[in-house]
C-alpha positions in Angstrom: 13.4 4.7 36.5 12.5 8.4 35.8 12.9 7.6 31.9 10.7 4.7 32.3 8.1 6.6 34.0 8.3 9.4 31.2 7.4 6.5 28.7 4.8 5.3 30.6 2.9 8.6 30.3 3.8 9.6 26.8 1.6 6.5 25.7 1.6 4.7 23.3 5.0 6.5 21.4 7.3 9.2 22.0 9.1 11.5 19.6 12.5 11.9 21.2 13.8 14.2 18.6 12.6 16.1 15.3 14.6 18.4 13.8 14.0 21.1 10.8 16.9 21.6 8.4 17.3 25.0 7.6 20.6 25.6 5.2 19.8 28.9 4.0 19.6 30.6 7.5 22.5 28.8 8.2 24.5 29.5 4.6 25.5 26.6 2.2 28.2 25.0 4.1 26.4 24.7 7.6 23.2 23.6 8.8 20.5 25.5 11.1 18.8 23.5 12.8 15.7 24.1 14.9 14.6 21.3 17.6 10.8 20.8 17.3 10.2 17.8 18.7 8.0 19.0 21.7 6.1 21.2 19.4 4.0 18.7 17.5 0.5 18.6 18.1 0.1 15.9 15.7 1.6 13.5 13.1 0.1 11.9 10.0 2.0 9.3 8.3 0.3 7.9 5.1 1.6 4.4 3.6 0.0 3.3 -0.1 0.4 0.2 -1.9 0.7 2.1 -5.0 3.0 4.7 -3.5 7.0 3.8 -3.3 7.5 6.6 -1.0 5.4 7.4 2.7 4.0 10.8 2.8 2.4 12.9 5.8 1.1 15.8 7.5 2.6 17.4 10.3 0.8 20.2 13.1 3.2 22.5 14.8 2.1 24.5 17.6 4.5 27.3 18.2 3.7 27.9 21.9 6.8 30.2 22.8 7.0 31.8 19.0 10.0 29.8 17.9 8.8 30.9 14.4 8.3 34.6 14.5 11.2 35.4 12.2 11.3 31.9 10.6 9.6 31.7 6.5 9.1 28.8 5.4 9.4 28.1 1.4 8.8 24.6 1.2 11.9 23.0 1.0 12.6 22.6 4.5 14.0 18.8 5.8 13.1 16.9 8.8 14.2 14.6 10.5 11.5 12.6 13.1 12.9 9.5 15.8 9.6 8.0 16.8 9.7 5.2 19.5 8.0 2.2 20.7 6.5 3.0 24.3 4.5 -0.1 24.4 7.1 -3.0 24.9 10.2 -2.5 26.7 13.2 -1.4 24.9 10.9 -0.6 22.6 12.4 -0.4 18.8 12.9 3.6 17.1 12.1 4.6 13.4 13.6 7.1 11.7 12.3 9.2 8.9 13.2 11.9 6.7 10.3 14.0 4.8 10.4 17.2 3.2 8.6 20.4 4.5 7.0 20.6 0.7 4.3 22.3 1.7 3.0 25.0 3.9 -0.9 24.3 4.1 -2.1 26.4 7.3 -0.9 29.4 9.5 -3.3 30.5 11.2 -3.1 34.4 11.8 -1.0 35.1 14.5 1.3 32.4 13.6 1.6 30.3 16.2 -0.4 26.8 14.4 1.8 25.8 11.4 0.7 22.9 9.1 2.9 21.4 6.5 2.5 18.6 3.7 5.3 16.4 3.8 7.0 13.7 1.7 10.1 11.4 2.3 13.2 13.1 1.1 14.0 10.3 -1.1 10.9 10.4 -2.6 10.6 14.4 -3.3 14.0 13.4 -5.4 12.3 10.7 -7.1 10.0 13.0 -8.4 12.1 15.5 -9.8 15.4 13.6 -11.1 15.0 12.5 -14.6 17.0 9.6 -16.3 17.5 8.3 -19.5 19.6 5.0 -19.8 18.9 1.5 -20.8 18.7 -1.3 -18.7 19.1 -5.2 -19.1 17.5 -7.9 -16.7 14.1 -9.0 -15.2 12.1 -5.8 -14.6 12.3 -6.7 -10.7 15.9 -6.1 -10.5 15.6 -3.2 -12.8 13.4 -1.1 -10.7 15.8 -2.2 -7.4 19.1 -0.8 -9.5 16.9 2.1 -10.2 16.1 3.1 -6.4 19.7 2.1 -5.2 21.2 3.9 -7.7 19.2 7.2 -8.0 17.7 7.2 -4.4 20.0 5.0 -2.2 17.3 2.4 -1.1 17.1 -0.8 -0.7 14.5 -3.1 -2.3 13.2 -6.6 -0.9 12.2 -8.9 -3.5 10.4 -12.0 -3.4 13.1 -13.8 -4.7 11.1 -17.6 -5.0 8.1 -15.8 -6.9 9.5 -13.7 -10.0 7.9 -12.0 -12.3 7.0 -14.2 -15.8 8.3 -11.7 -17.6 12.1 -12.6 -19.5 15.0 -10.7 -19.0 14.3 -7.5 -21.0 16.1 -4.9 -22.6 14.6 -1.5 -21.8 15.0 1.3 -22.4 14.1 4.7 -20.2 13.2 7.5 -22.2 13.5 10.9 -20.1 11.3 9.9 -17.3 11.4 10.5 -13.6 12.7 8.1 -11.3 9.2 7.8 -10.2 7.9 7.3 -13.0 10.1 5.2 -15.1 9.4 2.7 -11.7 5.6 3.5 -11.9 5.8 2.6 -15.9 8.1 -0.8 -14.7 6.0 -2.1 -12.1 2.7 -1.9 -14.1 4.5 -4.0 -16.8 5.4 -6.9 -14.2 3.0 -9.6 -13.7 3.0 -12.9 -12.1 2.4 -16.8 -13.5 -0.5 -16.8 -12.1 -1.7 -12.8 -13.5 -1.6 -10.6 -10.2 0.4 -6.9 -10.2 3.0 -6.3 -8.9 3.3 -3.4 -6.1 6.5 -1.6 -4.7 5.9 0.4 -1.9 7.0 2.4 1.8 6.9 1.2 5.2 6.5 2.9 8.5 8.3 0.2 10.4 11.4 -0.4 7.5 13.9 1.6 5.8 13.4 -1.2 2.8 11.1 -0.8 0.1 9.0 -4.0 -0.9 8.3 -4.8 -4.2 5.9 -8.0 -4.4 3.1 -9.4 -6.3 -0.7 -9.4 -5.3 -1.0 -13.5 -4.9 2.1 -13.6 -2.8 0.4 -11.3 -0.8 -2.4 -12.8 -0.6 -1.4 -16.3 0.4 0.1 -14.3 3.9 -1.7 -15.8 7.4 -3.1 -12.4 8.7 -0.8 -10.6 11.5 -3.9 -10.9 13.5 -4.9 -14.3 12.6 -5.4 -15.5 16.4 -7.1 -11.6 17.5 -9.1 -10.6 14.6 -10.3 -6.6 14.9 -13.7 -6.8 15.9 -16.6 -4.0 14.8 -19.6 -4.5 17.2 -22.2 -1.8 18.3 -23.0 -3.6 21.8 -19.4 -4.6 22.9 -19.6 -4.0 26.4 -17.5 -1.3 27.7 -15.7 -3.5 30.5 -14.1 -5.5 27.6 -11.3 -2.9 27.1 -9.2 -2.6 29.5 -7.9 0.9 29.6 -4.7 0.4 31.0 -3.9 -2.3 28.2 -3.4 -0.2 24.8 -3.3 -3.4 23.0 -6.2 -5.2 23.9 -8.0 -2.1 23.5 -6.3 -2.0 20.3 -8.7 -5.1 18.6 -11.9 -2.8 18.9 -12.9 -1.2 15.8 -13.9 2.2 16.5 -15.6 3.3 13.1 -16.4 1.8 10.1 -17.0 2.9 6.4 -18.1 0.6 3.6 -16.9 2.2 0.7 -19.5 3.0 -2.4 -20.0 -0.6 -4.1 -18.3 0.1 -8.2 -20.4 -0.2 -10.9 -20.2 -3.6 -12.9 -21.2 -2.0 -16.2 -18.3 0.9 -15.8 -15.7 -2.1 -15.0 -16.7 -4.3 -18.0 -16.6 -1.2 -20.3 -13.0 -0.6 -19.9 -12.8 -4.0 -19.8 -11.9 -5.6 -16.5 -14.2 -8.9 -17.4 -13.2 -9.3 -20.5 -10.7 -7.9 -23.3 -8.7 -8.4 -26.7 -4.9 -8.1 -26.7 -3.8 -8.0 -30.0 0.4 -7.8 -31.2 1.8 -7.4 -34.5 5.1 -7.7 -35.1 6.5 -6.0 -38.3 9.7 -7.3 -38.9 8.3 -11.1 -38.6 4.9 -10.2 -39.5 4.2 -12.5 -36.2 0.8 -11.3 -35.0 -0.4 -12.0 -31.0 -3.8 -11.8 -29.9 -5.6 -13.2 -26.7 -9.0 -13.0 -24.9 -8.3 -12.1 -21.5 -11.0 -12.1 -18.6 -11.5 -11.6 -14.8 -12.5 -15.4 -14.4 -9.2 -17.1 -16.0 -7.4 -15.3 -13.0 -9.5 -16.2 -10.5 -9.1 -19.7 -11.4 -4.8 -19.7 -11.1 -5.5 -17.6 -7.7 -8.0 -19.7 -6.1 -5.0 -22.8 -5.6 -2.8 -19.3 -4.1 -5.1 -18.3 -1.5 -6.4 -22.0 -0.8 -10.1 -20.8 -1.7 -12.8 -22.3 -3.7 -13.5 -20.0 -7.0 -16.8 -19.6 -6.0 -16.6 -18.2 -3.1 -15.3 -15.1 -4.9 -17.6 -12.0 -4.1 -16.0 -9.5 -6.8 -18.3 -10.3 -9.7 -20.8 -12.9 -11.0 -19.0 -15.2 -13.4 -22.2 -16.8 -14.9 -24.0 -13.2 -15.5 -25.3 -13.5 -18.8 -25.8 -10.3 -21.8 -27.9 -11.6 -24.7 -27.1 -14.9 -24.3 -23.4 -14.4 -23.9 -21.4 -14.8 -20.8 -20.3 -11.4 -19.7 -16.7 -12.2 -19.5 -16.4 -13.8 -22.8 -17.0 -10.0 -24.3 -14.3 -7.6 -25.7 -15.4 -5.0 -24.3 -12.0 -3.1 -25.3 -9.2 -4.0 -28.0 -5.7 -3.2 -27.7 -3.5 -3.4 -30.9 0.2 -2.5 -30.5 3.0 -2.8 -33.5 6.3 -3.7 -32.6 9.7 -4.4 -33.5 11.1 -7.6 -32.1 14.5 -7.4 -33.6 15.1 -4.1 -31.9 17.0 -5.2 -29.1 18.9 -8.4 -31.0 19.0 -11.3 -27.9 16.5 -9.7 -26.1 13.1 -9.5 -26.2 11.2 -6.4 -27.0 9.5 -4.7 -23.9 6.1 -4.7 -25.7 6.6 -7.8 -27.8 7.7 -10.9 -25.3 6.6 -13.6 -27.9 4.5 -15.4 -25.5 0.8 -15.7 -25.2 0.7 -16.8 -21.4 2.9 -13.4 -20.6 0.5 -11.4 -22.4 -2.3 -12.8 -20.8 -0.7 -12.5 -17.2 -0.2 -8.9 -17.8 -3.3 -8.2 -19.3 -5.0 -10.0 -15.9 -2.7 -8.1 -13.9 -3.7 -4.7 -14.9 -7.3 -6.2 -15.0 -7.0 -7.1 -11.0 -5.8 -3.6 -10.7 -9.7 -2.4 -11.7 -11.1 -4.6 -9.8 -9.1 -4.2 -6.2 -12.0 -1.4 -5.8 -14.1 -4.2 -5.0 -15.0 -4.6 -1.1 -13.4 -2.1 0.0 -13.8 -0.5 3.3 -12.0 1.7 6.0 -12.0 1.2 9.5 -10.2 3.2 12.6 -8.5 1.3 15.1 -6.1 1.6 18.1 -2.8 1.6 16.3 -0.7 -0.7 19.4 -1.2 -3.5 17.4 0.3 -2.5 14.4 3.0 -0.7 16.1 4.0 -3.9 18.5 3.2 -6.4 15.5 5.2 -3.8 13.0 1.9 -4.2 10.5 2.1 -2.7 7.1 0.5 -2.2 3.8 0.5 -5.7 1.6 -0.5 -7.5 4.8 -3.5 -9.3 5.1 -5.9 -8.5 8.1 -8.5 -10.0 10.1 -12.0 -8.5 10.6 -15.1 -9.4 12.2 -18.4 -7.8 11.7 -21.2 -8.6 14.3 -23.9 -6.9 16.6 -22.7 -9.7 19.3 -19.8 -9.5 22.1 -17.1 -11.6 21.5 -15.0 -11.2 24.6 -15.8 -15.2 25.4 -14.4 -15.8 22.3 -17.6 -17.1 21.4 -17.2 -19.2 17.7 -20.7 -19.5 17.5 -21.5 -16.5 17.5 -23.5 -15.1 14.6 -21.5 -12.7 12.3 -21.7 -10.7 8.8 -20.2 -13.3 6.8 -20.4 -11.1 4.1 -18.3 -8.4 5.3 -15.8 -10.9 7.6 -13.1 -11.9 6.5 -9.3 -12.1 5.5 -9.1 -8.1 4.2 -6.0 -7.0 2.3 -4.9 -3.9 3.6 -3.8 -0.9 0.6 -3.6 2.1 2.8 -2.8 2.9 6.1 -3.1 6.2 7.6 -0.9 6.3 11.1 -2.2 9.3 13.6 0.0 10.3 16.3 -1.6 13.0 18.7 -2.2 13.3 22.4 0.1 10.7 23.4 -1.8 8.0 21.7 -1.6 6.0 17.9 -4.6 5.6 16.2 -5.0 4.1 12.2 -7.3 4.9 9.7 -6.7 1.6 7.0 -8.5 0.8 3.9 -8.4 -2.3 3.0 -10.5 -5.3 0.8 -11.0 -8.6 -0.1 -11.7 -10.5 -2.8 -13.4 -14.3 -1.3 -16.6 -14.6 0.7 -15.0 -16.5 4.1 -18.0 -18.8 5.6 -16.5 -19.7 8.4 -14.1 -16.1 9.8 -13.8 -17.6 13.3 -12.2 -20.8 12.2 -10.6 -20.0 9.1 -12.5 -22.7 7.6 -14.3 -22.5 3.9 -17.3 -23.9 3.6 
């Protein structure tokens, strides 16, 4: 009873233990260890799509001068066991970052601010490797982190990359980097990128492609997060975190990108041209934004033109914008290199070449629609909501606490968003989230989930 009370008013979450490694107060062969768990004025917890590691920032406030003889260098490990408050035996995550970073004292060091990153990822970083490696370039980047950071990798196994078994071979690169320099390379049949990335809520890394993600029924598909100047106060309820949860509290829409800058490096349209010098076999392909958009529309179940990313009738002298070459890649390879397998640059096959060339295409382009709300983090913490999830959002200057569908709304900015970047704040008891997120359809209908 007493421990259910204490969860009760801790909130939303409680940290029931953080502990700072220490080894050289404590010499090589034991570990000092300093309990901080009720010194933490506040923790940030960043997940990125394009990141396959979380980072953070963490606030200690040294009320009793724990500290006072303590220096920290920067490579200090802890160890943070956050749980669920908000549903009854309530689930607990456990994560372990790296102290790299000291960014604040202030002077009479009792405020201490440090930059953190997840142990297995500050390893990552700093371990190079230089092997070959045989297989689709999925299963090469999951040998990669079992083998060199002791993670595990979900695949979508139904949806693999178009790319053939390769042979490749890793050159004195990072860990990070050689699966940085992997993952660009891997596309899908239909053109999208691939990303592998950290979750809050898992100890597995996910590696998936942009379509798969795409096609997902947003977590909040029957409570979308609603942004409305004029929702009436007595819609929250303060004593239910989640319901209070659905409001969006701020709202940022990002700086629309500049079509010319896109189309000069070549996101609407571009030349990919291969020679091979053994066979004198010679590759080349037009490649533009449209001719994914056409394989993704059957993906996401959406007309093509319904699209809001760019205008695929815009017209320069005559010429449709995306039938320009705006940049031409020429690469010479050696297909024999590698006997039965294909060469990592040379995979014989125009449709491959195309799909990556969209891929990295779409990768310009997700700048598109972006935006960044706040929000009350219980749903995502109850729903265990990620980064490569799709999420609901309504825009209007009505309430919708009668769940009114004919209310009028922004269709412009409603819609299914993909979410890139979460930011997870946990201070004063409470869980808030800072996401960023886009879209890349114009959804008529946001209520109903119907296109018009």
């Amino acid at each position: 009873m007493a421990e259910a009370e204490a969860e009760k008013k801790q909130g939303h979450y409680l940290i029931t233990e953080a502990i700072i490694f220490m080894p050289r107060y404590g010499g090589e062969n034991q570990q000092y260890k300093i309990e901080v768990g009720n010194l933490i004025s506040e923790l940030q917890i960043f997940e990125d799509i394009r990141v396959p590691f979380l980072t953070g920032k963490i606030l200690i406030v040294d009320k009793v001068r724990m500290f006072e003889n303590v220096m920290f260098v920067g490579s200090e490990k802890i160890q943070i066991t956050i749980k669920n408050t908000l549903v009854k035996d309530g689930p607990i995550y456990i994560k372990t970052f790296i102290m790299r970073a000291l960014e604040n004292v202030n002077p009479d060091r009792t405020v201490f601010a440090f930059d953190l990153i997840e142990d297995y990822g500050f390893a990552s970083t700093i371990q190079t490797i230089s092997r070959s490696f045989n297989g689709k370039l999925e299963n090469i980047v999951a040998k990669l982190l079992k083998d060199y950071c002791g993670k595990s990798v979900e695949i979508t196994k139904d949806k693999a990359s178009i790319q053939p078994d390769l042979k490749v071979v890793v050159p004195n690169m990072t860990v990070a980097k050689a699966i940085q320099w992997l993952t660009k390379r891997m596309s899908s049949i239909k053109g999208a990128p691939y990303f592998i990335y950290s979750r809050l809520y898992s100890d597995t890394l996910r590696l998936t492609s942009l379509d798969n993600d795409l096609a997902q029924v947003p977590f909040n598909d029957l409570k979308p997060f609603v942004y409305a100047p004029n929702i009436l106060s007595s819609e929250t309820n303060p004593t239910d975190p989640l319901m209070e949860g659905f409001i969006i509290t701020r709202v940022d829409f990002q700086t629309v990108r500049s079509e010319h800058e896109l189309a000069i490096i070549g996101s609407h349209g571009s030349h990919y041209d291969v020679s091979d010098i053994n066979s004198n076999d010679n590759l080349d392909v037009h490649v533009s934004a449209y001719d994914f958009y056409q394989k993704l529309k059957s993906e996401i179940n959406r007309p093509t033109d319904t699209q809001n990313v760019f205008d695929p009738y815009f017209k320069v002298n005559d010429k449709l914008l995306r039938d320009y070459d705006s940049v031409y890649n020429h690469r010479l390879v050696s297909s024999s290199t590698f006997l039965d397998y294909p060469n990592f640059g040379f995979d014989g096959d125009t449709a491959q070449m195309k799909s990556c060339m969209n891929a990295q295409s779409l990768r310009t382009m997700m700048s598109a629609n972006l935006i960044s709300i706040t929000t009350n983090g219980a749903p995502f913490f109850i729903l265990e909501a990620s980064v490569g999830q799709m999420v609901k959002l309504v825009f209007s200057v009505y309430d919708f606490s009668q769940n009114d569908k004919d209310s009028i709304y922004d269709a412009e900015r409603s819609g299914n968003y993909f979410i890139t970047n979460i930011r997870h704040v946990f201070s004063q008891q409470k869980h808030t989230v800072d996401i960023k997120c886009g879209k890349l359809n114009r959804q008529e209908n946001i209520m109903t989930g119907e296109t018009e």
